[in-house]
C-alpha positions in Angstrom: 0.0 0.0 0.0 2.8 2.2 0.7 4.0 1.5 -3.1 1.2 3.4 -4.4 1.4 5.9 -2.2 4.7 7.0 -3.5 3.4 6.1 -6.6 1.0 9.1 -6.6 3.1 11.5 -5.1 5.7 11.0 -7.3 2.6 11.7 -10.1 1.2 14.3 -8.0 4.9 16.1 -7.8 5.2 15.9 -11.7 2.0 17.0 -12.0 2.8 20.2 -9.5 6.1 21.1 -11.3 4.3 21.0 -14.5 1.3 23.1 -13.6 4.4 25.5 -12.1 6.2 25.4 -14.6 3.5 26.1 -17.1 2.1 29.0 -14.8 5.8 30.6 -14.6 6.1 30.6 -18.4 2.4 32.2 -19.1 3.4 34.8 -16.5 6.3 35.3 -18.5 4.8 35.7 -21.8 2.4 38.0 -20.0 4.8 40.3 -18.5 6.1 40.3 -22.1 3.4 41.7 -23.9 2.8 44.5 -20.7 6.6 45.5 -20.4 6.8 45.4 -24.4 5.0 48.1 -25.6 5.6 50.2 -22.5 9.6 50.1 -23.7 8.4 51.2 -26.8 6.4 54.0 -25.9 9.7 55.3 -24.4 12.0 56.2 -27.5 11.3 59.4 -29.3 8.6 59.4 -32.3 8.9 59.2 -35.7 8.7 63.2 -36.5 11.2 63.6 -33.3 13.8 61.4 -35.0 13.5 63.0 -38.4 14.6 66.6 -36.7 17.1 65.1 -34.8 19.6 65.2 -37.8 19.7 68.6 -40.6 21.7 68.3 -43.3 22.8 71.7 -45.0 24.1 72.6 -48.0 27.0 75.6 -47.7 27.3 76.2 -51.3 24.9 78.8 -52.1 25.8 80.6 -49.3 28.7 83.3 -50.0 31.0 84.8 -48.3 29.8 87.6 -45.8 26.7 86.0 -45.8 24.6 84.0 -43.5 21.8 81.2 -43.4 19.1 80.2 -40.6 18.0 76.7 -40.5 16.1 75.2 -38.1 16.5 72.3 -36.1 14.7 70.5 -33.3 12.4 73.4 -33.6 15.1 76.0 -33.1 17.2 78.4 -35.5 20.9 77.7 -36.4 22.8 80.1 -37.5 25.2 79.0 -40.4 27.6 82.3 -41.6 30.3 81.7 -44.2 32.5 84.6 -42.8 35.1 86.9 -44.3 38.9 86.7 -44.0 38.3 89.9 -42.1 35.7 88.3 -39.5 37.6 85.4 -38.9 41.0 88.0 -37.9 38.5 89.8 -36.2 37.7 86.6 -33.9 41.1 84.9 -34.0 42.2 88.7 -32.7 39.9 89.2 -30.0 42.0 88.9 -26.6 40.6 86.1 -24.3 40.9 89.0 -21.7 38.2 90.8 -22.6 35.7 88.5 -23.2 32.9 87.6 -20.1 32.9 83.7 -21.6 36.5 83.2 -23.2 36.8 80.7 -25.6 39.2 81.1 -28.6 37.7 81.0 -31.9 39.2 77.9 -33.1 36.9 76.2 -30.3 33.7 77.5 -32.0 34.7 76.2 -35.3 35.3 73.1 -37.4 36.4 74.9 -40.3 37.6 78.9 -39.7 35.1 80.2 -42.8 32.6 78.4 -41.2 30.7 79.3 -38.1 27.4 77.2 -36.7 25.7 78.6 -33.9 22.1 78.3 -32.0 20.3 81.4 -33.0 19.5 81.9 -29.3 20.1 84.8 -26.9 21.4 83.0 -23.8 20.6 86.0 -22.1 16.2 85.2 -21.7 16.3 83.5 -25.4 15.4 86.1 -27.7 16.6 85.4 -31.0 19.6 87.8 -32.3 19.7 90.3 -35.3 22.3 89.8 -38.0 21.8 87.2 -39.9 20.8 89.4 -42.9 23.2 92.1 -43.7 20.6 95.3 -43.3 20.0 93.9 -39.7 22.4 96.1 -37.0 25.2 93.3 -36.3 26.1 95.1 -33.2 29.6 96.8 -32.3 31.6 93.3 -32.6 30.1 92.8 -36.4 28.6 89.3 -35.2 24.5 89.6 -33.9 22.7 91.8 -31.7 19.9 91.3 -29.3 17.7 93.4 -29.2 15.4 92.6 -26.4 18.1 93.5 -23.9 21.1 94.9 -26.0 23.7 91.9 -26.0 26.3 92.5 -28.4 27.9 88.7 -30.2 31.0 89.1 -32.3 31.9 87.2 -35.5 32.8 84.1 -33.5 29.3 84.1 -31.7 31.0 84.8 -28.1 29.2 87.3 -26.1 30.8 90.7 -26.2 29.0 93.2 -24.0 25.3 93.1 -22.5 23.5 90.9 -20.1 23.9 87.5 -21.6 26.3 85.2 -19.7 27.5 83.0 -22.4 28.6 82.6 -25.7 26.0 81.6 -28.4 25.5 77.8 -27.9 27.5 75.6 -31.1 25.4 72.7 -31.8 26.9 69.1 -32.6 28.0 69.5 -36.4 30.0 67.4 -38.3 31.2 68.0 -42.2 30.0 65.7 -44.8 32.0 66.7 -47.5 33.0 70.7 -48.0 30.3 71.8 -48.8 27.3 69.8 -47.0 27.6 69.8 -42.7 25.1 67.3 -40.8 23.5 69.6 -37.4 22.4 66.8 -35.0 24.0 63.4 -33.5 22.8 60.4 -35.5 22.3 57.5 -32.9 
């Protein structure tokens, strides 16, 4: 009698590991399909990925003159500048300037300057990206909302804002095309 006994508890013990087993793997599956589209509904959306990346293209854009793009729903200012800007921002002495950074910090390539076309003062956005707007007295942008002077190099010069005019991550695709954004 004992025989059968064991008999059904070792049947009643498969049984139980099954029926655990079985109950641990449609929990899984369950937790699965919760957790899954919860993940998903954390990364950025479609639109939000397609303005994470601008490409430009410098060519039509001469010397002296300046283009505004806009990327992640903010302007960028692109300026191909003179030989005579970039002295003028290579010149500048570190001294005088309330956020010093040397030009060559600001720039990939020294024609080339790609800034955020925001005041980092209350985020106006700067005058001077045409050349009948005042550029103020460093030749570079002017705010107008509270009169902070930018030179050619996009540092802050005189006036209220803190800090230079924010570079974005840029890279060059070829010479004349540049790529504003981080691709992940």
């Amino acid at each position: 009698m004992n025989s059968s006994r064991d008999e059904l508890s070792d049947t009643g013990k498969k049984r139980r590991d099954f029926i655990t087993l079985t109950a641990t793997a449609m929990g899984g599956v369950l937790a699965g399909s919760i957790a899954w589209p919860l993940l998903q509904s954390m990364n950025p959306a479609a639109d939000t990925l397609a303005e994470s990346v601008t490409e430009v293209n410098l060519a039509p854009i001469l010397s002296g003159a300046a283009l505004t793009v806009i990327w992640q729903g903010k302007p960028v200012f692109i300026r191909h500048r003179t030989d005579r800007e970039i002295a003028e921002a290579v010149d500048a002495p570190l001294s005088t300037l309330p956020d010093p950074q040397e030009d060559k910090a600001r720039v990939q390539k020294p024609q080339w300057l790609v800034v955020m076309g925001i005041c980092t003062h209350l985020g106006c956005v700067p005058l001077g990206q045409k050349k009948t707007e005042t550029r103020g007295e460093y030749g570079g942008w002017f705010c107008p909302c509270h009169g902070s002077h930018y030179d050619t190099s996009g540092r802050i010069r005189k006036g209220p804002a803190p800090t230079n005019l924010v570079v974005p991550p840029y890279n060059f695709i070829s010479d004349q095309l540049i790529r504003i954004g981080r691709e992940e």
